[in-house]
DRENNUTI-466086 format. One record per residue (C-alpha): residue number from 1; chain; x, y, z. Coordinates in steps of 0.1 Angstrom, whole numbers, plus 5000, padded with zeros to 4 digits. Each point is the difference from the previous one (the first is absolute). Layout:
<pt><num>NUM</num><cadena>A</cadena><c1>X</c1><c2>Y</c2><c3>Z</c3></pt>
...
//
This chain:
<pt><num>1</num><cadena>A</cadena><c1>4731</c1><c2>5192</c2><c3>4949</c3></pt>
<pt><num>2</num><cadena>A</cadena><c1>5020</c1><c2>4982</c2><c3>5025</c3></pt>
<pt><num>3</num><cadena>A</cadena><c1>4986</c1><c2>4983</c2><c3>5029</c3></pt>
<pt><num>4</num><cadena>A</cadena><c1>5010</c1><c2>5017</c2><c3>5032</c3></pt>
<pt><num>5</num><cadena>A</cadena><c1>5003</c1><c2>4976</c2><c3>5033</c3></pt>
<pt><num>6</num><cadena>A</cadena><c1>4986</c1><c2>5028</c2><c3>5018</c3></pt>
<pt><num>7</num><cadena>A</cadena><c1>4969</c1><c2>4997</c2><c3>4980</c3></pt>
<pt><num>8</num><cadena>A</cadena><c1>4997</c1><c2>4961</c2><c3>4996</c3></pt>
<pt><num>9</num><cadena>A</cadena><c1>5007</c1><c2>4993</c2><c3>5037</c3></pt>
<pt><num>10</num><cadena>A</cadena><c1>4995</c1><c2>5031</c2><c3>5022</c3></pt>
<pt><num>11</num><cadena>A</cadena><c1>5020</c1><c2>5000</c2><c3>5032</c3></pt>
<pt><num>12</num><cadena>A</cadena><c1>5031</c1><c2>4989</c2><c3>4980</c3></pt>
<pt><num>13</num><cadena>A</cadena><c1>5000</c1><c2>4965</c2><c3>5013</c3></pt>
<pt><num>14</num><cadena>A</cadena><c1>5022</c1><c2>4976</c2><c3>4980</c3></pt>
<pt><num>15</num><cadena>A</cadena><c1>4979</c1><c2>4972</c2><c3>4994</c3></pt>
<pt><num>16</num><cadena>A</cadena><c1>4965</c1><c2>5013</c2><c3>5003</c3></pt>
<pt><num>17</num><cadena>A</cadena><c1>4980</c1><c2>5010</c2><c3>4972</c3></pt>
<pt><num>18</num><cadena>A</cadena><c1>4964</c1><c2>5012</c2><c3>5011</c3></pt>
<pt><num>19</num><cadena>A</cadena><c1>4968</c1><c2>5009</c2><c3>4981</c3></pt>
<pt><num>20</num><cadena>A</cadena><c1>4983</c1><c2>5030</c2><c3>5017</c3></pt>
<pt><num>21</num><cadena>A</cadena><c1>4965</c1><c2>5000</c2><c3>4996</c3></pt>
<pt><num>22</num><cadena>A</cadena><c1>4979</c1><c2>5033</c2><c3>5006</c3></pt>
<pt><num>23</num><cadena>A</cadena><c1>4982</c1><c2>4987</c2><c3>5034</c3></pt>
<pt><num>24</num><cadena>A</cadena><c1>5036</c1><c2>4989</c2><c3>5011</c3></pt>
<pt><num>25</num><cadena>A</cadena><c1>5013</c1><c2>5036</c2><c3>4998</c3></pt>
<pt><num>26</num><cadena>A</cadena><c1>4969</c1><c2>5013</c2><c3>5017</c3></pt>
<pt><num>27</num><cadena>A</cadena><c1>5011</c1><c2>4973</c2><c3>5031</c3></pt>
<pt><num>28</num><cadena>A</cadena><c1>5032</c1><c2>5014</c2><c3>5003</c3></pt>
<pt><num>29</num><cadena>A</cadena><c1>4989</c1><c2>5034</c2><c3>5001</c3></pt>
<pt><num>30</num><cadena>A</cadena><c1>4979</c1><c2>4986</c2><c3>5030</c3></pt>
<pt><num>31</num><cadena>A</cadena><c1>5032</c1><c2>4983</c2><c3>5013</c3></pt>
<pt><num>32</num><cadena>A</cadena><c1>5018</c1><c2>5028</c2><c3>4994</c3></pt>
<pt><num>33</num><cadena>A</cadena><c1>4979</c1><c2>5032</c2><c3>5005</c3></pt>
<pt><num>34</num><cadena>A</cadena><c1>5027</c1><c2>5027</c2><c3>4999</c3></pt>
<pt><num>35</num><cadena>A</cadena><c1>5018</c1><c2>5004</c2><c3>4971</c3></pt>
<pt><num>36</num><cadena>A</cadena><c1>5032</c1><c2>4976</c2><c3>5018</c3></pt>
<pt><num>37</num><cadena>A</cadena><c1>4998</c1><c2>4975</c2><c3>4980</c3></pt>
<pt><num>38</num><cadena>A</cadena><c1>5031</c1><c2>4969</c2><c3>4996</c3></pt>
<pt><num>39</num><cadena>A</cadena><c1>5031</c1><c2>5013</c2><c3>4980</c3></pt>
<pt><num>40</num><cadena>A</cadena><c1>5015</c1><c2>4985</c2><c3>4974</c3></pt>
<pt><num>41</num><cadena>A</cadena><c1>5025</c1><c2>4974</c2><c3>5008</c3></pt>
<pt><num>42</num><cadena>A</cadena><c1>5017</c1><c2>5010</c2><c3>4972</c3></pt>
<pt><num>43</num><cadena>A</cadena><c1>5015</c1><c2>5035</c2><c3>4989</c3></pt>
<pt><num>44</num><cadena>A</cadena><c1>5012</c1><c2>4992</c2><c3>4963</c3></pt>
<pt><num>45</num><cadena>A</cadena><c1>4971</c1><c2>4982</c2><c3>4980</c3></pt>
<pt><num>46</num><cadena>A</cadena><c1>5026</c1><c2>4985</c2><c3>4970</c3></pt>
<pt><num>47</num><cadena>A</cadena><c1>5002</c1><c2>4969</c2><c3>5011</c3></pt>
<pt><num>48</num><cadena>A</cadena><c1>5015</c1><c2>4985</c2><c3>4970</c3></pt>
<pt><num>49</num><cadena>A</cadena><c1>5029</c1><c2>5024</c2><c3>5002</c3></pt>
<pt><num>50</num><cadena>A</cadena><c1>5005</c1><c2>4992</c2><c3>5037</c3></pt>
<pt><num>51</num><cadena>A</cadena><c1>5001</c1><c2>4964</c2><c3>4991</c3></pt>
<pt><num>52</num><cadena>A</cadena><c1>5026</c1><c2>5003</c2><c3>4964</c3></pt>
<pt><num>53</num><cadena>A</cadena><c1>5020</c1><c2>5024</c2><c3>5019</c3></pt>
<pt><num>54</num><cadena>A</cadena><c1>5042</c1><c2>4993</c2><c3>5004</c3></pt>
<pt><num>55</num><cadena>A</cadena><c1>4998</c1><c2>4998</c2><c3>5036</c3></pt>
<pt><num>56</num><cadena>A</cadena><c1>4972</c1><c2>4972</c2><c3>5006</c3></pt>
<pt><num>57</num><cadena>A</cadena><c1>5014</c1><c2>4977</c2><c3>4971</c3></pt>
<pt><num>58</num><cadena>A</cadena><c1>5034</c1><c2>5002</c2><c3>5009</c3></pt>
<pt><num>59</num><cadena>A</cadena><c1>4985</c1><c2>4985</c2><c3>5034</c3></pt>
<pt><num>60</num><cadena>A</cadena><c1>4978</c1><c2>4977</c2><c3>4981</c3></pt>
<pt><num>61</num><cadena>A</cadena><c1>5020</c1><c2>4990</c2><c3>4974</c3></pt>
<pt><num>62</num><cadena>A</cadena><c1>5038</c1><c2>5001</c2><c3>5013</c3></pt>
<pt><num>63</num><cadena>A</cadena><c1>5025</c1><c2>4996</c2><c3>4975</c3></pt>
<pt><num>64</num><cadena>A</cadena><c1>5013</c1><c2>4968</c2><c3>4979</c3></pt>
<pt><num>65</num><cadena>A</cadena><c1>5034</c1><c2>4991</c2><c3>4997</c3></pt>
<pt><num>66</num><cadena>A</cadena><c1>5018</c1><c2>5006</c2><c3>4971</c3></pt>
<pt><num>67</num><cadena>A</cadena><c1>5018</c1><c2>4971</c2><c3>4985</c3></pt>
<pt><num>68</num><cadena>A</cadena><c1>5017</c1><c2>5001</c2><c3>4967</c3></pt>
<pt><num>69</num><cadena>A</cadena><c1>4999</c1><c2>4970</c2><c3>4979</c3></pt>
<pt><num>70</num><cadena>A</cadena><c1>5031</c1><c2>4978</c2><c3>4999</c3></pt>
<pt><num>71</num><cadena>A</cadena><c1>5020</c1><c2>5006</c2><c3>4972</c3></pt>
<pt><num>72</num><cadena>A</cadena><c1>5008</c1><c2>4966</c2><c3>4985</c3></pt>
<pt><num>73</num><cadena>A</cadena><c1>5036</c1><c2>4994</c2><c3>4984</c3></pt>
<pt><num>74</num><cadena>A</cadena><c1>5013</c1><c2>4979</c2><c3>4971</c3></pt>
<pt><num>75</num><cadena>A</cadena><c1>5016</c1><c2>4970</c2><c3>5014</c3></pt>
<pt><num>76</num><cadena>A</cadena><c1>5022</c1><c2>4999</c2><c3>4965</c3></pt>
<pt><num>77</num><cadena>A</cadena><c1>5012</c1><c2>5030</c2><c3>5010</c3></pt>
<pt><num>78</num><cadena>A</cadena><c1>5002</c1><c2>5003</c2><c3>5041</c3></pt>
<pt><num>79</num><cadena>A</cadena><c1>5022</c1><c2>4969</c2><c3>5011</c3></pt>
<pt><num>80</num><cadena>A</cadena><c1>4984</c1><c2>5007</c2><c3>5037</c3></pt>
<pt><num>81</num><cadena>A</cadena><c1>4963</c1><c2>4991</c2><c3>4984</c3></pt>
<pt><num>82</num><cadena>A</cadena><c1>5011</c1><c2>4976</c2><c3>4981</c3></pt>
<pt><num>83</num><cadena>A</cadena><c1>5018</c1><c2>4980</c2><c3>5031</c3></pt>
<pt><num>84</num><cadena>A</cadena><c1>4967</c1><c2>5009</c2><c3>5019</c3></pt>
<pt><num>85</num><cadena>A</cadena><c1>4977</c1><c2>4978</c2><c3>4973</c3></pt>
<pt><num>86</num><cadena>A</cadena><c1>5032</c1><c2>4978</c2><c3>4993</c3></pt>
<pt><num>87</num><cadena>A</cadena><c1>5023</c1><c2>4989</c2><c3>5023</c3></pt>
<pt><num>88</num><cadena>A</cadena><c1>5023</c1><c2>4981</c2><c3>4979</c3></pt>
<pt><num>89</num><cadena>A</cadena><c1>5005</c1><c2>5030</c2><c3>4980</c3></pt>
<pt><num>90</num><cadena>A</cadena><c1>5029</c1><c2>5012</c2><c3>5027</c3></pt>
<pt><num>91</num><cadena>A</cadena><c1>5014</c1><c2>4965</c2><c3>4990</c3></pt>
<pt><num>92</num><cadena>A</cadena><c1>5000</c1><c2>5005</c2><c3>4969</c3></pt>
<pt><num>93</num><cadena>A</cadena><c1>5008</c1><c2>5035</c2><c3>4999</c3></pt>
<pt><num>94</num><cadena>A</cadena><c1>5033</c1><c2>4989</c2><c3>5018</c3></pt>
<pt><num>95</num><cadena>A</cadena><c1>5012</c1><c2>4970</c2><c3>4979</c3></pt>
<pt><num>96</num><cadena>A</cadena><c1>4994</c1><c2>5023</c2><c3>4966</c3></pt>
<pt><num>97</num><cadena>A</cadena><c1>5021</c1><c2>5025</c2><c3>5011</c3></pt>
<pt><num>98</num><cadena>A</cadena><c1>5025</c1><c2>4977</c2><c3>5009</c3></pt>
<pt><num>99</num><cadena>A</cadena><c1>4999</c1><c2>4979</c2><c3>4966</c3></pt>
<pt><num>100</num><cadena>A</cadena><c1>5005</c1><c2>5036</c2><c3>4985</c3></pt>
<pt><num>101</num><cadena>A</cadena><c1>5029</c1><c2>5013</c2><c3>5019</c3></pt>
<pt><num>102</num><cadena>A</cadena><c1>5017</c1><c2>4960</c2><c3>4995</c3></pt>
<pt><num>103</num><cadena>A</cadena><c1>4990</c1><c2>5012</c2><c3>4959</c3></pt>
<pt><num>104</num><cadena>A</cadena><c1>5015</c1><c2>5032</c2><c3>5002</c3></pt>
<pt><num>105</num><cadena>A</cadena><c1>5033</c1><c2>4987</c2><c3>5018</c3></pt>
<pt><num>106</num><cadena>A</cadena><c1>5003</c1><c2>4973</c2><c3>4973</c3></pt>
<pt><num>107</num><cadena>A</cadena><c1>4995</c1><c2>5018</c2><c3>4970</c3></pt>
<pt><num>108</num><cadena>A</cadena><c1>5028</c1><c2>5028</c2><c3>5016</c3></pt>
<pt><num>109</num><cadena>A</cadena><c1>5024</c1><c2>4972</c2><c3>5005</c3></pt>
<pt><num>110</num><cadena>A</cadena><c1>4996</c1><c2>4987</c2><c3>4964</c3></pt>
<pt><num>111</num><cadena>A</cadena><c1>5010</c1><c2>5033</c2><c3>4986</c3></pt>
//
């Protein structure tokens, strides 16, 4: 069986947990002589479901930001990267395209 709050702690205080003995009822009959005796703090016993519901751990536990892992490029194949880790690569980038076009023109005026 579940433990009930209601039964481990009577009065429904959070926090206090009390062992009734049989003279200590018969003292709070005395204390309390009608049948009025202190309510129940507490209206719903289920403690555990009060605590794992949606509405106290989205106050307890507020969301995380989502971050999505950075996605890493090829610097043989991205010139931007590759500048970023190397930058005499935009050097020499340049003067290789250069010697090609000079190539290109040469070879067209030999024909």
């Amino acid at each position: 069986t579940r433990l009930n709050l209601l039964h481990q702690a009577p009065g429904g205080h959070l926090g206090r947990f009390c062992i009734w003995t049989e003279p200590a009822i018969k003292a709070l009959r005395e204390i309390y002589p009608s049948n009025i005796q202190p309510r129940d703090m507490m209206k719903n016993a289920a403690l555990t479901r009060i605590i794992n519901s949606e509405e106290i751990q989205r106050v307890v536990r507020p969301t995380k930001d989502q971050r999505r892992p950075a996605i890493k490029k090829n610097p043989l194949k991205n010139i931007n990267e590759k500048i970023r880790l190397n930058p005499n690569a935009k050097i020499a980038k340049r003067a290789a395209t250069l010697a090609q076009k000079k190539r290109a023109k040469a070879r067209a005026e030999a024909s």
